[in-house]
KEFI-771720 format. One record per residue (C-alpha): x, y, z; residue number from 1. Coordinates in pm, 1 decimal. Example, Ala and Ser with C-alpha at 12.3 -4.5 7.8 and 13.67 -1.06 7.14 Angstrom:
+----------+----------+----------+-----+
:       px :       py :       pz : pos :
+----------+----------+----------+-----+
:   1230.0 :   -450.0 :    780.0 :   1 :
:   1367.0 :   -106.0 :    714.0 :   2 :
+----------+----------+----------+-----+
//
This chain:
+----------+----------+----------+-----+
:       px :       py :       pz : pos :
+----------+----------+----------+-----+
:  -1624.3 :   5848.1 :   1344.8 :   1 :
:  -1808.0 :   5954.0 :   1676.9 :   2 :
:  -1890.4 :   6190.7 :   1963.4 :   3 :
:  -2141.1 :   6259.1 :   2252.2 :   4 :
:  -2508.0 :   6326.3 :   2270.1 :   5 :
:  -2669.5 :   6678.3 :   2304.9 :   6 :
:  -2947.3 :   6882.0 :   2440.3 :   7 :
:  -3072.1 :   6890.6 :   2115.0 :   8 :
:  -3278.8 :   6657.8 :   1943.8 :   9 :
:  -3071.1 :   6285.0 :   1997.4 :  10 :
:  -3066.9 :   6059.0 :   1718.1 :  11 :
:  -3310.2 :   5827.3 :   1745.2 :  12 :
:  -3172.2 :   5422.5 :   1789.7 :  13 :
:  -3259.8 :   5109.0 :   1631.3 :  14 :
:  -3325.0 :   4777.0 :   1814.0 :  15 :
:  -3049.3 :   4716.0 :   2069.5 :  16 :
:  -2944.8 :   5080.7 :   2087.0 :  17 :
:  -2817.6 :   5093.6 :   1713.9 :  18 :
:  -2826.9 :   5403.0 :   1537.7 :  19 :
:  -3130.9 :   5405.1 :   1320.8 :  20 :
:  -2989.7 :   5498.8 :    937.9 :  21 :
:  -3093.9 :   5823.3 :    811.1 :  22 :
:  -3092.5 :   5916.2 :    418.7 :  23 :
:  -2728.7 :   6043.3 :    390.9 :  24 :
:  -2766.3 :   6405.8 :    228.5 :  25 :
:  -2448.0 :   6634.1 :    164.9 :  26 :
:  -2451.3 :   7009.5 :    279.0 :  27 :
:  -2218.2 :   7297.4 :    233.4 :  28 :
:  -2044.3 :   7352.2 :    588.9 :  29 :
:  -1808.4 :   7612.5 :    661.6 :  30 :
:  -1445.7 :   7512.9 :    787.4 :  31 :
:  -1440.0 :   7703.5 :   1150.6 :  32 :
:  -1073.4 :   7565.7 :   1259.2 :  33 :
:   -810.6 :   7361.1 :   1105.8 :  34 :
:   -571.5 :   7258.6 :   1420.3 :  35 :
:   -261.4 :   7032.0 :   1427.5 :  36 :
:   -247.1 :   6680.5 :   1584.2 :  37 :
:     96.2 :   6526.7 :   1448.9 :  38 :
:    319.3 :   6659.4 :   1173.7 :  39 :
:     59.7 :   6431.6 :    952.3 :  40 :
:   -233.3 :   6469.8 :   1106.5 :  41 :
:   -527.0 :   6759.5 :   1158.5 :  42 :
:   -867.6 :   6824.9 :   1339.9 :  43 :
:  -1094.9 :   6968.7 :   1130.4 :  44 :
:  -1424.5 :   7186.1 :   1289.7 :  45 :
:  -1690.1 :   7250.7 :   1066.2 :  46 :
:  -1986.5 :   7545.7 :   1136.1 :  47 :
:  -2341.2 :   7370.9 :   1189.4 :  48 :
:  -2594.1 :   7610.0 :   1118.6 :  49 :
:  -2888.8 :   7618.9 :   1366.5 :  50 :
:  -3137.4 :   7491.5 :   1085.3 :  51 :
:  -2913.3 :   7189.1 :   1030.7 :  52 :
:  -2879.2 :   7087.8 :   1337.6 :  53 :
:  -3112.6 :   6822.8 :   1340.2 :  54 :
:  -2936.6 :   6658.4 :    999.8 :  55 :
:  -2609.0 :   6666.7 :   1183.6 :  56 :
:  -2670.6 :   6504.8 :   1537.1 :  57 :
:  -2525.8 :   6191.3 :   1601.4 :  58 :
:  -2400.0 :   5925.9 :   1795.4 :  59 :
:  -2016.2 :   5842.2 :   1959.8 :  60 :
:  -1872.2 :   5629.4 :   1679.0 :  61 :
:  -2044.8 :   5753.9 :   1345.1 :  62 :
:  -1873.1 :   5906.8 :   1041.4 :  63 :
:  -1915.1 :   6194.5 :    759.4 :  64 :
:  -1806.0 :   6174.4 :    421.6 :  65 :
:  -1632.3 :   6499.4 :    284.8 :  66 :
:  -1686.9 :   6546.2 :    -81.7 :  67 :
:  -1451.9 :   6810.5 :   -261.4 :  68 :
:  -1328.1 :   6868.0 :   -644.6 :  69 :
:   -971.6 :   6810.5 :   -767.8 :  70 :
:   -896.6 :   6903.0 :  -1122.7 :  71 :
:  -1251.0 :   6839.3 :  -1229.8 :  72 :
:  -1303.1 :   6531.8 :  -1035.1 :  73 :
:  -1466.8 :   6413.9 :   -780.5 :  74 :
:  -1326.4 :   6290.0 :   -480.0 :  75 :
:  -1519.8 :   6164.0 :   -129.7 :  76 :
:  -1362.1 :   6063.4 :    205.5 :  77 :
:  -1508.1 :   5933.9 :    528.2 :  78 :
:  -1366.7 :   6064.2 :    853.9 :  79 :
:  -1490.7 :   5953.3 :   1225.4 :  80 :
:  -1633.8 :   6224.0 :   1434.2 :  81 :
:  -1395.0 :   6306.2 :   1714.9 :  82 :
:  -1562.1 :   6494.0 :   1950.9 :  83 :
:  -1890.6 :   6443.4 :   2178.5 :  84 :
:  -2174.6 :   6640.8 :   2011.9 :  85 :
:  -2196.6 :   6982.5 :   2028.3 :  86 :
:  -2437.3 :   7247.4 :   1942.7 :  87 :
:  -2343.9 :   7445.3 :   1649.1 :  88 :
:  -2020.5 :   7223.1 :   1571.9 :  89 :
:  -1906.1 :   6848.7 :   1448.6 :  90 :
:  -1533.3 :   6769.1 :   1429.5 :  91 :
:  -1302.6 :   6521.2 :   1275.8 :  92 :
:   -940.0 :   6373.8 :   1264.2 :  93 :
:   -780.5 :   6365.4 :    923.1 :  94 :
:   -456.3 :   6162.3 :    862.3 :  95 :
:   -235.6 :   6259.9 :    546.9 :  96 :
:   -209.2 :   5908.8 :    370.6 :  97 :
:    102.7 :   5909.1 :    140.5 :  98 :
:     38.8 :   5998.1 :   -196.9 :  99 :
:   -363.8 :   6091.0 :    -36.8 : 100 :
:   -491.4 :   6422.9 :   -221.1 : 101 :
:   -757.7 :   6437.8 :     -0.6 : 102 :
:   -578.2 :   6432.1 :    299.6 : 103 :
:   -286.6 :   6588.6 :    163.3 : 104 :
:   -512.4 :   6911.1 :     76.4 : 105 :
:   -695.3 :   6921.7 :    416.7 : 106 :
:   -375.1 :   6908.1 :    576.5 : 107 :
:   -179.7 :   7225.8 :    336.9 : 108 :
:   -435.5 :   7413.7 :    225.7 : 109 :
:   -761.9 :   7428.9 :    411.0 : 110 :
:   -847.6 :   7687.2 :    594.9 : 111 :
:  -1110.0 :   7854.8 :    793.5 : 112 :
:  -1352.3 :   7960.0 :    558.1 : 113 :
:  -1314.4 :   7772.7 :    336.4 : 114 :
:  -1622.6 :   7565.8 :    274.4 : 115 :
:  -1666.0 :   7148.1 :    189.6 : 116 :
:  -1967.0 :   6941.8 :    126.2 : 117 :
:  -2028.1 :   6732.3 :    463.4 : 118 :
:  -2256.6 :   6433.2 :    417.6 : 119 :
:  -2484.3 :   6370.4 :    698.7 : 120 :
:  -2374.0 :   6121.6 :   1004.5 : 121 :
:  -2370.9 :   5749.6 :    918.2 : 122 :
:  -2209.1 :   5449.8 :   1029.8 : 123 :
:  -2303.5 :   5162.9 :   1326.5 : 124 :
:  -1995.9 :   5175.5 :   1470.9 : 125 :
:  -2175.5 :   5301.4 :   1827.7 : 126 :
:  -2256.8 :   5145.3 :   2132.9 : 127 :
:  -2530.7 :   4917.9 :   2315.9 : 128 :
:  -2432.6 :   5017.3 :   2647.9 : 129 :
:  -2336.9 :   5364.3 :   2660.1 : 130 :
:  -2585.1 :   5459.8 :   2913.2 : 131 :
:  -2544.8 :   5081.6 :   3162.9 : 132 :
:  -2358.8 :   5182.7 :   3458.0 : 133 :
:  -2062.1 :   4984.9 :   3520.2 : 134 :
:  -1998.7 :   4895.3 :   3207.2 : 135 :
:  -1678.5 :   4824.2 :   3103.7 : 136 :
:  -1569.5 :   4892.8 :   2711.1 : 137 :
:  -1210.7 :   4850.5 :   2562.7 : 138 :
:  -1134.3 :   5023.8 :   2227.1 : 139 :
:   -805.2 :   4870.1 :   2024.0 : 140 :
:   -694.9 :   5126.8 :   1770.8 : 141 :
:   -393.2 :   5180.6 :   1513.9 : 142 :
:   -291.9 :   5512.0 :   1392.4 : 143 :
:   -615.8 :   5720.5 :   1271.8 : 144 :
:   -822.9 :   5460.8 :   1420.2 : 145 :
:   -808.2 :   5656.2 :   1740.6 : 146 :
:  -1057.7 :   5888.7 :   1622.1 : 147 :
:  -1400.0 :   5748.5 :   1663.1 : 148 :
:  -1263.7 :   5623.8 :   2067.2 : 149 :
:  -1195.2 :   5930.4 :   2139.7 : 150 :
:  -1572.0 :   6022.3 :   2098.3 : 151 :
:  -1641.4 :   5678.8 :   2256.3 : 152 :
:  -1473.6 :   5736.4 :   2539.5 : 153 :
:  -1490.7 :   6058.2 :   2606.5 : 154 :
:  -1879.0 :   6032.4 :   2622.5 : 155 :
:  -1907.9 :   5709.1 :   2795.0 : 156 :
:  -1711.4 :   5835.3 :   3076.0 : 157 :
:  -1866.7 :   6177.8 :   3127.6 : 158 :
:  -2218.5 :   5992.0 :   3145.8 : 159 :
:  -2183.4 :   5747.0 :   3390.0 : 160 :
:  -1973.5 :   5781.1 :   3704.5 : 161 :
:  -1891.7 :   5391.8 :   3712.5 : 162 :
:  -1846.0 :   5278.6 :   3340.7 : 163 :
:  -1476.1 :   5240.6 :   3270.0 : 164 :
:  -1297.1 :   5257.4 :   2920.1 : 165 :
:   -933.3 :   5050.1 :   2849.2 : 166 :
:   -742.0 :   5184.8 :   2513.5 : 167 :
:   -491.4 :   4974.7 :   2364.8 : 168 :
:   -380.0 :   5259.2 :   2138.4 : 169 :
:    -47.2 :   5071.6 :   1889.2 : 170 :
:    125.0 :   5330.3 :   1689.1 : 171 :
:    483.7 :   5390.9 :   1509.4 : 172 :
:    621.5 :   5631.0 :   1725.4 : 173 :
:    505.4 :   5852.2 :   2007.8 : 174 :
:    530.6 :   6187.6 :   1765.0 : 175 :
:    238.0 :   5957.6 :   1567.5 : 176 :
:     -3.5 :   5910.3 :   1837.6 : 177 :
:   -278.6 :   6175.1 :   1766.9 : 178 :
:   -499.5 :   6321.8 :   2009.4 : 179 :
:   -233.8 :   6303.5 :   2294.4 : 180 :
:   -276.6 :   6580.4 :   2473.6 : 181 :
:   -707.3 :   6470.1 :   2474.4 : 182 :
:   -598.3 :   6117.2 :   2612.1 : 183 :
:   -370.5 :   6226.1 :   2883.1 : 184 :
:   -687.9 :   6509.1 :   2979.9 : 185 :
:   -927.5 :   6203.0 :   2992.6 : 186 :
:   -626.3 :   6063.0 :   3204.4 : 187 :
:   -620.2 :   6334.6 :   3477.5 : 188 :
:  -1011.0 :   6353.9 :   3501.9 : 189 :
:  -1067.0 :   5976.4 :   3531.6 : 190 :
:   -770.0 :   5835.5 :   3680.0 : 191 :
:   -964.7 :   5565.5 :   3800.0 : 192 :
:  -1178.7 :   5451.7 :   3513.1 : 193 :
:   -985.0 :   5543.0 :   3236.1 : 194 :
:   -664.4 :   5315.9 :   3113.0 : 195 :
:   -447.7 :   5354.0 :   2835.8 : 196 :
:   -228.7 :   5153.0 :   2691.5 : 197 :
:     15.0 :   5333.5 :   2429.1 : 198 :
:    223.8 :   5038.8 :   2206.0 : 199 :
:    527.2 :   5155.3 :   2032.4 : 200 :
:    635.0 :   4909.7 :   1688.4 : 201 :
:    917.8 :   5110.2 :   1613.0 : 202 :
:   1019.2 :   5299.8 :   1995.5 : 203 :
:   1084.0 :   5079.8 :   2291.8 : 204 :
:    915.6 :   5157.5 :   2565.9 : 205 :
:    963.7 :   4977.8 :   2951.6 : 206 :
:    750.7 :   4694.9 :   2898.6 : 207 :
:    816.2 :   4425.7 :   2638.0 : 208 :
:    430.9 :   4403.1 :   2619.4 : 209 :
:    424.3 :   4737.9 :   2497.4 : 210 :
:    699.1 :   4734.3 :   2244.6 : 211 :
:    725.0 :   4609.5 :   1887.4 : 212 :
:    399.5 :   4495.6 :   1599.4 : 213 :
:    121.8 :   4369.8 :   1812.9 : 214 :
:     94.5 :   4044.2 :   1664.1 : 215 :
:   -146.0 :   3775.6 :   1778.3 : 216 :
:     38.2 :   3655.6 :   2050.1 : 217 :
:    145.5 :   3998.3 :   2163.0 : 218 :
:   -223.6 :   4073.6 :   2151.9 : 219 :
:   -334.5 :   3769.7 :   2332.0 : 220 :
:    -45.0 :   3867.5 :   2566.6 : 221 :
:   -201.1 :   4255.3 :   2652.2 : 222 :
:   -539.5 :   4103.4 :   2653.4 : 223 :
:   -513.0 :   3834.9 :   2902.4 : 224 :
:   -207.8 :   4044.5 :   3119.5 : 225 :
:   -371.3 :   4403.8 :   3091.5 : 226 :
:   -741.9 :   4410.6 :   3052.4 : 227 :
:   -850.4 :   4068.4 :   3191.6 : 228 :
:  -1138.5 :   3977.7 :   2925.7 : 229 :
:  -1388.4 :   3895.1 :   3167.4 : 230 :
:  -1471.6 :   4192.5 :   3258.4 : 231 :
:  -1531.2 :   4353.5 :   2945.4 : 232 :
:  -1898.9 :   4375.7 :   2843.5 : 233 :
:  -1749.1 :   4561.9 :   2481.3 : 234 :
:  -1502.9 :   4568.7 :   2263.4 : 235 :
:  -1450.8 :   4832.7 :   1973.4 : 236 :
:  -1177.9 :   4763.5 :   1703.1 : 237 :
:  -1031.5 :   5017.6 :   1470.1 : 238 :
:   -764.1 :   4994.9 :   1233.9 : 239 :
:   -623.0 :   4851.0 :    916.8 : 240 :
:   -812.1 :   4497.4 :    794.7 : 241 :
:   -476.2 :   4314.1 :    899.3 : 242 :
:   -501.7 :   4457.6 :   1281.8 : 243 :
:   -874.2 :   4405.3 :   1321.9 : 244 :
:   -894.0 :   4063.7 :   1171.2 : 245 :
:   -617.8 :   3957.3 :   1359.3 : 246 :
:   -767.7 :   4079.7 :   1705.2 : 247 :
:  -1131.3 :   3958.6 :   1603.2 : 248 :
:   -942.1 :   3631.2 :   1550.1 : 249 :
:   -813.9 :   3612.8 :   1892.3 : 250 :
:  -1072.6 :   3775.9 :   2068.1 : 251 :
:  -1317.0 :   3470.5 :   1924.4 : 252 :
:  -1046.8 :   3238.7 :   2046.6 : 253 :
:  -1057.8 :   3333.1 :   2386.1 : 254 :
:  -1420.4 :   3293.2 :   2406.1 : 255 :
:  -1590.5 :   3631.4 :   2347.1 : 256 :
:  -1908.5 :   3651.1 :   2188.1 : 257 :
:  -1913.6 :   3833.4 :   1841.2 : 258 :
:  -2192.7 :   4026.8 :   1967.1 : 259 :
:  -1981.5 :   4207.7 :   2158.8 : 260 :
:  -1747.9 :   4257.3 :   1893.1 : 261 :
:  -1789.4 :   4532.7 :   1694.0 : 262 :
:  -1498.8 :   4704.4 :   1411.2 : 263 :
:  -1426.9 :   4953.8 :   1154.1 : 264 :
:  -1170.9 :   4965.7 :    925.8 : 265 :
:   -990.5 :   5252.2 :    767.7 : 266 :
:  -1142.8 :   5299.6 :    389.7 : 267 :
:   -994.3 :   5059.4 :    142.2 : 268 :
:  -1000.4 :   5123.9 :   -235.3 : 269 :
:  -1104.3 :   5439.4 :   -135.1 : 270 :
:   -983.4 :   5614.8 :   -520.8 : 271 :
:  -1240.5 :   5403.4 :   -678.3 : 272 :
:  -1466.8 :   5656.6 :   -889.6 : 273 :
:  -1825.5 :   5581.4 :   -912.8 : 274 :
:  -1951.0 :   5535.0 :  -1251.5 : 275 :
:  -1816.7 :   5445.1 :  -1554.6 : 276 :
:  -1963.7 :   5551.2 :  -1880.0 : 277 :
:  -2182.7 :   5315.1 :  -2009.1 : 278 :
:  -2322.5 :   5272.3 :  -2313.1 : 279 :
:  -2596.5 :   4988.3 :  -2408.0 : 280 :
:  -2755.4 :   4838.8 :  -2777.2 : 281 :
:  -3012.8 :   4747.2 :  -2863.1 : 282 :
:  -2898.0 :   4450.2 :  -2968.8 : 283 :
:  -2692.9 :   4341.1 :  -2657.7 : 284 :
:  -2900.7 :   4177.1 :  -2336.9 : 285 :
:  -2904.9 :   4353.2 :  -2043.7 : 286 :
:  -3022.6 :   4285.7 :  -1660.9 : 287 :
:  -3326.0 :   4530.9 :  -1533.5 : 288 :
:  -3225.7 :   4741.4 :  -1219.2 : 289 :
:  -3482.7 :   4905.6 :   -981.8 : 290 :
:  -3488.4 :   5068.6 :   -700.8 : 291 :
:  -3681.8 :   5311.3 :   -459.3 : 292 :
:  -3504.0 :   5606.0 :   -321.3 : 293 :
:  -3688.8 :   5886.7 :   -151.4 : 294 :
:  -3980.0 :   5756.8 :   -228.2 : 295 :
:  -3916.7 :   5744.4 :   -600.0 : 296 :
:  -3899.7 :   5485.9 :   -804.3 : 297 :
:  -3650.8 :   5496.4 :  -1085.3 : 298 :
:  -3495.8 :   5172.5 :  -1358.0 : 299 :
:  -3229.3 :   5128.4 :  -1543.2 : 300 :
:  -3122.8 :   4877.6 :  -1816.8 : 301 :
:  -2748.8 :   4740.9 :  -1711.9 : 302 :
:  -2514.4 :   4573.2 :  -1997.2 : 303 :
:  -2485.7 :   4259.9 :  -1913.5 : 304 :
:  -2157.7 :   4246.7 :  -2036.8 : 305 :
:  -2057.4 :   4575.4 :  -1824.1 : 306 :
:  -2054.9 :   4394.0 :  -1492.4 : 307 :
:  -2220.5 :   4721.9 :  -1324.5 : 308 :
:  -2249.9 :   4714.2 :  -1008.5 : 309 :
:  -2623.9 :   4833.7 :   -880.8 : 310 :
:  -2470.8 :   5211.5 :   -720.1 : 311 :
:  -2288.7 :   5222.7 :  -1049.3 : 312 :
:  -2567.6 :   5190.6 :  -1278.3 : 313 :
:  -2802.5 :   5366.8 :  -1028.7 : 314 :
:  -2606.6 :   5696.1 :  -1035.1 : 315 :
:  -2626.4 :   5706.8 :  -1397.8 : 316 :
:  -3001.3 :   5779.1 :  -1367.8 : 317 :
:  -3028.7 :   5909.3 :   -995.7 : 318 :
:  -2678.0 :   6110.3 :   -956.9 : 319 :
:  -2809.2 :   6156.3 :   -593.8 : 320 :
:  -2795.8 :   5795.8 :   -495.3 : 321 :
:  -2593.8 :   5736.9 :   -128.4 : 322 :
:  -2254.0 :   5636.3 :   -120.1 : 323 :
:  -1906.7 :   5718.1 :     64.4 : 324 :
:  -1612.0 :   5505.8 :     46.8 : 325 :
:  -1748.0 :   5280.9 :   -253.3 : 326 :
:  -1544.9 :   4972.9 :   -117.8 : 327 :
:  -1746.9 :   4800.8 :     67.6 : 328 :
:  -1596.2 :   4960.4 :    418.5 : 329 :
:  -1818.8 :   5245.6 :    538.2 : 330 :
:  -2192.6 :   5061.6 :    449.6 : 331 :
:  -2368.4 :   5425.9 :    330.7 : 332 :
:  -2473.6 :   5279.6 :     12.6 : 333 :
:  -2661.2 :   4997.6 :    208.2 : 334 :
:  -3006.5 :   4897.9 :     39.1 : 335 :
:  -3266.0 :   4595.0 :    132.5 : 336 :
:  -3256.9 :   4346.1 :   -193.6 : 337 :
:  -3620.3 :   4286.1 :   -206.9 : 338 :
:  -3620.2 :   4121.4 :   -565.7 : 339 :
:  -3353.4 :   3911.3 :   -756.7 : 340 :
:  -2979.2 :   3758.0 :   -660.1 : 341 :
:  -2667.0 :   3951.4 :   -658.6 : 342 :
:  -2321.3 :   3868.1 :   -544.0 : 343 :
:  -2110.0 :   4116.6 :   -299.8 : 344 :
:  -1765.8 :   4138.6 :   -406.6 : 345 :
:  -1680.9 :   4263.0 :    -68.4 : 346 :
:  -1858.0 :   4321.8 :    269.0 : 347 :
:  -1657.3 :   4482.2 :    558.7 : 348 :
:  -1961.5 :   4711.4 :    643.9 : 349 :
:  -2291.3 :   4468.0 :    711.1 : 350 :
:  -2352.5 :   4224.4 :   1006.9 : 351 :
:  -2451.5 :   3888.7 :    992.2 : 352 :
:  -2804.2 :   4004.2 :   1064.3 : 353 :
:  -2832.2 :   4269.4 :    813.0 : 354 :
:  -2716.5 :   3977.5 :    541.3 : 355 :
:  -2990.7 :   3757.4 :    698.3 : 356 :
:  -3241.3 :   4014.8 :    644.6 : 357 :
:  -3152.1 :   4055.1 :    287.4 : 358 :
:  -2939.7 :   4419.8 :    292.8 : 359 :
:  -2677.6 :   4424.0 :     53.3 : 360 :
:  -2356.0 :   4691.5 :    -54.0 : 361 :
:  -2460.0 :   4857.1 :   -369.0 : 362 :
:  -2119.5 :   4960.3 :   -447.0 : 363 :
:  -2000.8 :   4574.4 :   -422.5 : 364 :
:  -2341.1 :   4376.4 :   -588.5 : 365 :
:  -2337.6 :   4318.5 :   -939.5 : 366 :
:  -2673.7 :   4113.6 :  -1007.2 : 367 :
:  -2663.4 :   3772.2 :  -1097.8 : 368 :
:  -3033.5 :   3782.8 :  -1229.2 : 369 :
:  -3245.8 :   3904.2 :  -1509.1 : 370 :
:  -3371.5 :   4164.7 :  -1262.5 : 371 :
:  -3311.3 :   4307.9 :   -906.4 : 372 :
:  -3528.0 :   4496.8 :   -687.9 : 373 :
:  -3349.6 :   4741.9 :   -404.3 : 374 :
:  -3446.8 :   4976.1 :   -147.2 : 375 :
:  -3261.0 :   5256.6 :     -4.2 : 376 :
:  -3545.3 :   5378.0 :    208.2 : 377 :
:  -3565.6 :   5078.2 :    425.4 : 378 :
+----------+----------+----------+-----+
//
């Protein structure tokens, strides 16, 4: 979920060049260009309109969530940003997932025109060193994973003549392998500081190396063979939880820092709807919720017996409250616990640090205390 910086106004960063995290806030954008990557696969270009163009900068490796209606019900998807920024524009790659309406729809029936709710950028999938010369950054990706590198890449190289980017890019077949043609460009105009590695699981190709699953060994194999891991400063993983775990796995083996480690994994559990209806006696106990959001303060009296999660019973009183994915993968409904206990069922989104500072996933923490206090404006 990525792309390149601008003239315009650049998103302001964290402590060690993180994005800082903005209130996520959907807007209607118009679709400007629906164009073929694969025979399952689009690139969608959405319209940014000149007084939006501040809520819609971001940095190489973010995300949007796309929010449309399907028979009455609500559906939201998060898709990286492909492209470096550019005025007036934000673009990203959509994969049709078998049996996925979402994706199924953007791929057969949008069209330019048409318009979508677009949630602002999010996500901390970005870079530390994107503007240290000579730095060198390798990006592992499986299938859709490709899309937030791209933006990665593409911007990393075109800042600094002496950074260099390695893809290990593992996919089916070559008629999956999405943004081809945009690899092979980055190719031609950086022959010297741009490698890529394209692995086949079902195609042989030439090199063993580069045929078959990329299991561990296979991965230790390209790693140690192909990239030589001491002269990576960064390494950006992308892809199922299988693939990334795996190559976290081996990458800690081998010595490298989780610091310079950083992942994202396609949305799990992604058709999980927000809220349930809920419906609480007076005569049943219940666990008091509170939280601050815009500047607001709103409660709201959770069955205890309804296991709520806190974005589940917070919607019921705030409909506006932040989320994307709702399983624990994309980290939008992020929030600082600043009262209480709560237990996360899962966490794919948060770093150590964030957990040591006390931010928690909404969608995943269902209170294990009278009363919990949250913030989303931290």
């Amino acid at each position: 979920m990525a792309t390149d910086e601008t003239a315009a106004t650049l998103l302001q960063t964290a402590v060690g060049g993180a994005p800082a995290r903005r209130r996520a806030r959907f807007h209607a954008l118009e679709v400007a260009e629906v164009r073929p990557l694969t025979e399952s696969s689009v690139e969608v270009t959405f319209v940014v309109p000149e007084p939006l163009a501040d809520e819609y900068d971001y940095l190489p490796g973010q995300y949007v969530a796309l929010r449309a209606h399907f028979e009455g019900k609500e559906v939201r998807r998060s898709y990286s940003l492909c492209r470096p920024p550019t005025p007036g524009s934000l673009s990203v790659g959509i994969k049709r997932d078998d049996g996925g309406v979402f994706s199924t729809w953007a791929q057969t029936e949008l069209r330019p025109g048409d318009t979508i709710d677009v949630m602002s950028p999010q996500g901390m999938f970005t870079s530390t060193l994107a503007d240290v010369d000579g730095t060198h950054v390798v990006g592992v990706a499986a299938g859709s994973g490709i899309t937030p590198l791209m933006a990665l890449a593409t911007a990393m190289l075109k800042r600094s003549a002496t950074s260099r980017f390695t893809l290990i890019y593992t996919n089916r077949s070559a008629h999956d392998i999405m943004f081809l043609q945009e690899i092979g460009d980055l190719k031609d105009r950086y022959p010297t500081r741009f490698v890529v590695h394209h692995i086949l699981s079902r195609e042989q190709r030439g090199a063993e190396l580069l045929s078959g699953r990329v299991d561990a060994e296979k991965f230790h194999a390209i790693v140690d063979r192909l990239v030589l891991p001491e002269t990576v400063d960064e390494w950006f993983l992308c892809g199922p939880l299988e693939l990334v775990s795996m190559c976290r796995a081996v990458l800690t083996e081998i010595g490298i820092a989780r610091e310079h480690i950083r992942h994202e994994l396609f949305t799990i559990n992604a058709d999980r709807g927000p809220a349930r209806p809920v419906i609480t006696r007076t005569d049943e106990p219940t666990i008091t919720i509170d939280f601050t959001l815009d500047g607001q303060r709103a409660t709201v009296a959770s069955p205890v017996s309804a296991r709520e999660a806190i974005l589940d019973a917070a919607m019921r009183v705030r409909p506006d409250v932040p989320y994307a994915c709702a399983g624990g993968v994309c980290g939008t409904c992020r929030a600082l616990l600043r009262e209480g206990a709560v237990t996360m069922t899962e966490n794919y989104a948060l770093e150590p640090a964030e957990l040591e500072h006390g931010y928690v996933l909404t969608c995943q923490s269902h209170p294990t205390t009278d009363r919990v206090v949250v913030d989303y404006d931290v």
